[in-house]
N, CA, C and O atoms as a GROMACS GRO file, in nm:
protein
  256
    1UNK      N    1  -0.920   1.422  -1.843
    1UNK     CA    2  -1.059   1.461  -1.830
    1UNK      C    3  -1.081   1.584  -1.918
    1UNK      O    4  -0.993   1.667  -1.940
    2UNK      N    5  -1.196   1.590  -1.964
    2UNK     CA    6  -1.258   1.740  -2.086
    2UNK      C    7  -1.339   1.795  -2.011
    2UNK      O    8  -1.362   1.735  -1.906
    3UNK      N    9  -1.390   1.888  -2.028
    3UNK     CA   10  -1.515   1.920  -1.985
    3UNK      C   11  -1.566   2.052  -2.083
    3UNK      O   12  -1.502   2.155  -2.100
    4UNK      N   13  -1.681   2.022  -2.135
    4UNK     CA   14  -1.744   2.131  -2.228
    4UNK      C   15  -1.874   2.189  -2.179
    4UNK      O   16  -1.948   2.119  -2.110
    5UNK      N   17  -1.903   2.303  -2.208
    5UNK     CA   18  -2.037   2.327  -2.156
    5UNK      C   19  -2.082   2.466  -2.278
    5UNK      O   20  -2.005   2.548  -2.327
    6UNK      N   21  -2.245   2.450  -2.301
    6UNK     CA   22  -2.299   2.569  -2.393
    6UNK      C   23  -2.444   2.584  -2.302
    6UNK      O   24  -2.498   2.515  -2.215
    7UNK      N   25  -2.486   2.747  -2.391
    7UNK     CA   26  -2.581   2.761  -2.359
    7UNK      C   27  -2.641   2.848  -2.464
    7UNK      O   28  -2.566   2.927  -2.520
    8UNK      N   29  -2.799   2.841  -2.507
    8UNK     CA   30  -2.838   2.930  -2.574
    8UNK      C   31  -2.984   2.930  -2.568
    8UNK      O   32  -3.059   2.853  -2.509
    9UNK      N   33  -3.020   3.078  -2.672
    9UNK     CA   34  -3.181   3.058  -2.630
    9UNK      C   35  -3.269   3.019  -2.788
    9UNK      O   36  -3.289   3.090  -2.886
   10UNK      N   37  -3.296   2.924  -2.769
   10UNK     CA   38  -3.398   2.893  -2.886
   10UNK      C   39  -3.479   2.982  -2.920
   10UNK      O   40  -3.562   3.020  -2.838
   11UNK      N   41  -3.473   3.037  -3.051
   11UNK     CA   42  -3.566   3.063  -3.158
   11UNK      C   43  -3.681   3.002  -3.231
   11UNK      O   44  -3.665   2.945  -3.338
   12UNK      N   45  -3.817   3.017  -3.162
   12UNK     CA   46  -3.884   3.032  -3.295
   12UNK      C   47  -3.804   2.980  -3.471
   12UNK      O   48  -3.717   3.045  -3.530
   13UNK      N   49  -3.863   2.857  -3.516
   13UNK     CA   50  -3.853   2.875  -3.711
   13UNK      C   51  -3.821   2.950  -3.730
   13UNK      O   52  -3.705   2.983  -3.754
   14UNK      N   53  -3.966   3.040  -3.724
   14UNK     CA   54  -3.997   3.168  -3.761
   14UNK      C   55  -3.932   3.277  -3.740
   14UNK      O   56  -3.925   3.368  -3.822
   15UNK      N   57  -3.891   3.276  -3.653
   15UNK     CA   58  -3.783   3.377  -3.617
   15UNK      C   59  -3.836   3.468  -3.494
   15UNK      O   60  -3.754   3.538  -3.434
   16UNK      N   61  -3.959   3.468  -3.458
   16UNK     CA   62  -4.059   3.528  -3.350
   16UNK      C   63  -4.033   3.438  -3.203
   16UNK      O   64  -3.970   3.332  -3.194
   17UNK      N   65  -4.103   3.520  -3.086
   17UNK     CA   66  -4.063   3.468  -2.984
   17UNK      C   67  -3.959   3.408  -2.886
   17UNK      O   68  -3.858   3.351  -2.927
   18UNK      N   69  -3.978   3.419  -2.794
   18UNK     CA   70  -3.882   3.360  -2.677
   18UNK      C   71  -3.939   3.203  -2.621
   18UNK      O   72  -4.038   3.198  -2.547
   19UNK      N   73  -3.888   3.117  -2.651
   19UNK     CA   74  -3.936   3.003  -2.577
   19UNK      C   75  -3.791   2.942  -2.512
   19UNK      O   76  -3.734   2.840  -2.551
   20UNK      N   77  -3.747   3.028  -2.406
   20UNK     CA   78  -3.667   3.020  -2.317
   20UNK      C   79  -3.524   2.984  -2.306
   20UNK      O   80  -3.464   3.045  -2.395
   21UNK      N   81  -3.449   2.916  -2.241
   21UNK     CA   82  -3.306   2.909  -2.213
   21UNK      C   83  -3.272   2.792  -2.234
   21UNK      O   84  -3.361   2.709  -2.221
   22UNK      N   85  -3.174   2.758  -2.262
   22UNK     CA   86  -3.117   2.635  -2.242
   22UNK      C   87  -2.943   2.606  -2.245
   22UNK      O   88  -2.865   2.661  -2.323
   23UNK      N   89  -2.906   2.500  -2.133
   23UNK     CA   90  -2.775   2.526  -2.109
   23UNK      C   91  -2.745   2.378  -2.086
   23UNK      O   92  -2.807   2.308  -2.006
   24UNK      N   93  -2.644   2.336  -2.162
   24UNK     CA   94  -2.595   2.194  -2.186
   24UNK      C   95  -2.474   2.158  -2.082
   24UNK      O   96  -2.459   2.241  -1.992
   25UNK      N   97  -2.405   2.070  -2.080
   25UNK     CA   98  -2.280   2.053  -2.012
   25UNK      C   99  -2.196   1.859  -2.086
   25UNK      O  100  -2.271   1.764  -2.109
   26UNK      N  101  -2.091   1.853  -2.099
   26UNK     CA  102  -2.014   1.754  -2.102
   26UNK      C  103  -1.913   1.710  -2.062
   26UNK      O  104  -1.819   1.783  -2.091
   27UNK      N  105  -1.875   1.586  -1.984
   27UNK     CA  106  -1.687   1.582  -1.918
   27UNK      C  107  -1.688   1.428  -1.962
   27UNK      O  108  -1.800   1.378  -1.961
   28UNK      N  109  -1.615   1.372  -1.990
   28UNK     CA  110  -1.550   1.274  -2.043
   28UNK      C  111  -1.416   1.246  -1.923
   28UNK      O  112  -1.346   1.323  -1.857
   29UNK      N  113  -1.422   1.130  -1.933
   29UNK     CA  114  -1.306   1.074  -1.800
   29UNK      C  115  -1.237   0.972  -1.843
   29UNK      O  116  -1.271   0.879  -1.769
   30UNK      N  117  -1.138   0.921  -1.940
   30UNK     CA  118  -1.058   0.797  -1.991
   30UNK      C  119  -1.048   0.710  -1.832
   30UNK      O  120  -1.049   0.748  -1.715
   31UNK      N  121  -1.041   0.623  -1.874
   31UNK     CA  122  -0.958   0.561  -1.762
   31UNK      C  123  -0.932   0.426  -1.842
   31UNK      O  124  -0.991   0.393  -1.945
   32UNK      N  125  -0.809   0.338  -1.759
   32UNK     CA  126  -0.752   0.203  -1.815
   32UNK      C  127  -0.658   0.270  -1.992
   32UNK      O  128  -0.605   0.378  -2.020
   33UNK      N  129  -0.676   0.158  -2.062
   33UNK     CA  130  -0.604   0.199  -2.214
   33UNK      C  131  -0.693   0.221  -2.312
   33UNK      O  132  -0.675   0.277  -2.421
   34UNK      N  133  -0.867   0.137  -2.232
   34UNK     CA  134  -0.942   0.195  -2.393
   34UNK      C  135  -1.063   0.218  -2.353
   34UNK      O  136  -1.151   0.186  -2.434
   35UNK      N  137  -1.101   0.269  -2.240
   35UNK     CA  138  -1.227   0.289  -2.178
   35UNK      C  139  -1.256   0.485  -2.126
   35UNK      O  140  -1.188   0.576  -2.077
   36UNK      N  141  -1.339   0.474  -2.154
   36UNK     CA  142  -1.404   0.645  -2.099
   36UNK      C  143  -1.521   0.648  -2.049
   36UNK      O  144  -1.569   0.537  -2.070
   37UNK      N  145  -1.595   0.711  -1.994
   37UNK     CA  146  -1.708   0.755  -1.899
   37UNK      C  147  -1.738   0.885  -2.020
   37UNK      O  148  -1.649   0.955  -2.069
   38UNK      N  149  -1.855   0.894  -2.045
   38UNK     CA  150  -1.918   1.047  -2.033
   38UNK      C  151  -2.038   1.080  -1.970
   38UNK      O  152  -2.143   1.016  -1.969
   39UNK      N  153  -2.009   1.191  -1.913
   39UNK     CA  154  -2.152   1.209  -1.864
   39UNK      C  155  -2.201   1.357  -1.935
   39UNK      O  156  -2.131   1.458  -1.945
   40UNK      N  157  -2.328   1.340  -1.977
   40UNK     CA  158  -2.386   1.453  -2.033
   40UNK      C  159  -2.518   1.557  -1.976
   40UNK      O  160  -2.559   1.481  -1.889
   41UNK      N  161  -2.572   1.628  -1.970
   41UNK     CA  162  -2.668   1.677  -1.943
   41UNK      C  163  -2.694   1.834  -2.022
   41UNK      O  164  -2.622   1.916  -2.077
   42UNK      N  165  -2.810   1.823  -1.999
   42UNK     CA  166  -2.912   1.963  -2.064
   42UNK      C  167  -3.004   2.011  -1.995
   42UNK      O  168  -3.050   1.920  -1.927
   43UNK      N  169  -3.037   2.073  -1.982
   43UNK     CA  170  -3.153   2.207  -1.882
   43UNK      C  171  -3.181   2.300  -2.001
   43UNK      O  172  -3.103   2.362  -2.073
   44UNK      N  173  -3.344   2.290  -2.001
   44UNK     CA  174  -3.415   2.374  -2.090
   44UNK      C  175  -3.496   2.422  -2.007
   44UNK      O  176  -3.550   2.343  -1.929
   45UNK      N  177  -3.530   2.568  -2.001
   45UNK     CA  178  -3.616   2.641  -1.897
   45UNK      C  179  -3.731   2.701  -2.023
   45UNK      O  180  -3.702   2.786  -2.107
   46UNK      N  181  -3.844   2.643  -2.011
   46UNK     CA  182  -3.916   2.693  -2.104
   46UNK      C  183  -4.012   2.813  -2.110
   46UNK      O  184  -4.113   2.807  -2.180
   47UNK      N  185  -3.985   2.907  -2.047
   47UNK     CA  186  -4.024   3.061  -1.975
   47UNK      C  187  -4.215   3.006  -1.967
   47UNK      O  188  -4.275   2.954  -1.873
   48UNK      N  189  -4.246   3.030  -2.050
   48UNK     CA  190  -4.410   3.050  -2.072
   48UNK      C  191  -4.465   2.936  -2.173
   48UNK      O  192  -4.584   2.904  -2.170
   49UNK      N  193  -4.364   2.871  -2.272
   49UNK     CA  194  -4.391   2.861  -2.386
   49UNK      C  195  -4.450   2.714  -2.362
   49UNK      O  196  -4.554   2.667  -2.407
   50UNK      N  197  -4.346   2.650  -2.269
   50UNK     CA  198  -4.376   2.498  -2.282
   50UNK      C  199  -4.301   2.454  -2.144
   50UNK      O  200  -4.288   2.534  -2.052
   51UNK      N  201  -4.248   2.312  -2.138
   51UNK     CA  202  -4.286   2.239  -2.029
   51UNK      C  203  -4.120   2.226  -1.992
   51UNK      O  204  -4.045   2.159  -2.063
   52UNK      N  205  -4.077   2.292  -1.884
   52UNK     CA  206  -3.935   2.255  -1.863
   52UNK      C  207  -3.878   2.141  -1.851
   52UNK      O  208  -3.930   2.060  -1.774
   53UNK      N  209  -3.742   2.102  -1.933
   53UNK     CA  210  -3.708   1.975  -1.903
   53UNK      C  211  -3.511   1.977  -1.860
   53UNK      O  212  -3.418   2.052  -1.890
   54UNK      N  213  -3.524   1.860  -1.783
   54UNK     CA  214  -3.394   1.795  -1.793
   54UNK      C  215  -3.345   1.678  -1.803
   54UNK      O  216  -3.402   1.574  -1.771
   55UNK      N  217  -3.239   1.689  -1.846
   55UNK     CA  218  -3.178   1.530  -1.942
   55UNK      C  219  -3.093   1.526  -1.832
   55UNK      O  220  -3.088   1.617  -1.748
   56UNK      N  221  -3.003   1.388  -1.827
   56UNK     CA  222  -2.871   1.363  -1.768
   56UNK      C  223  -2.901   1.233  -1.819
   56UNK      O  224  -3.007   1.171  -1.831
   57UNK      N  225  -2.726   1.194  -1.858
   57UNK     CA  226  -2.737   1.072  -1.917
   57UNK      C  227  -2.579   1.019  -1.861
   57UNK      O  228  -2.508   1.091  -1.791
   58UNK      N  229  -2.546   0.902  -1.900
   58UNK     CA  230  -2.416   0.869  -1.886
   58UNK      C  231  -2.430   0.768  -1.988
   58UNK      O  232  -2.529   0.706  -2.027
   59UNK      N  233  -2.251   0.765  -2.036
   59UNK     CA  234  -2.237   0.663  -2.137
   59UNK      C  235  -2.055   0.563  -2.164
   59UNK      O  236  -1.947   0.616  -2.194
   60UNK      N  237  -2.072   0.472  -2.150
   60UNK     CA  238  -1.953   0.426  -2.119
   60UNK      C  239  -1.876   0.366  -2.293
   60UNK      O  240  -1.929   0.307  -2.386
   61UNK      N  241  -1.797   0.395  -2.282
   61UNK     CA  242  -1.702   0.359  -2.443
   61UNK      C  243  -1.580   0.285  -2.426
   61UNK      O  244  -1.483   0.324  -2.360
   62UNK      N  245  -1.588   0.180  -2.489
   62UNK     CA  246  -1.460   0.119  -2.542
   62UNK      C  247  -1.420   0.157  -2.659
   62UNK      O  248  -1.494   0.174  -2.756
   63UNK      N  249  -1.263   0.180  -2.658
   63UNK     CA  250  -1.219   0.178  -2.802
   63UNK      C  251  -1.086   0.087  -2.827
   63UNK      O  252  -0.980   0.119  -2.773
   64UNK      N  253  -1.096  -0.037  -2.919
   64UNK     CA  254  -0.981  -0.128  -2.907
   64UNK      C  255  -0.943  -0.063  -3.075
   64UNK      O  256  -0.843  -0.103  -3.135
   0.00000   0.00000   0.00000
């Protein structure tokens, strides 16, 4: 099993403003000889600027 996780705060292009937080996460789980699980997610907290969101996803992989 992995597990990764980030977080940071988006910038403005421009280089101006705060439009809030955001903090990711990833773990990956093999199982059998050629199969894995991932599951992913993201959290964006959009202070003032815009509309908070969250992702979660899952995704299954073969590799022969």
């Amino acid at each position: 099993m992995s597990i990764e996780s980030s977080g940071r705060n988006p910038a403005h292009p421009t280089g101006s403003g705060d439009h809030g937080d955001e903090i990711g996460f990833s773990a990956k789980w093999p199982f059998a000889k050629y199969y894995s699980v991932l599951l992913k997610g993201a959290f964006y907290n959009a202070s003032n600027h815009a509309t908070d969101t969250t992702r979660i996803w899952i995704q299954r992989t073969a590799n022969f």
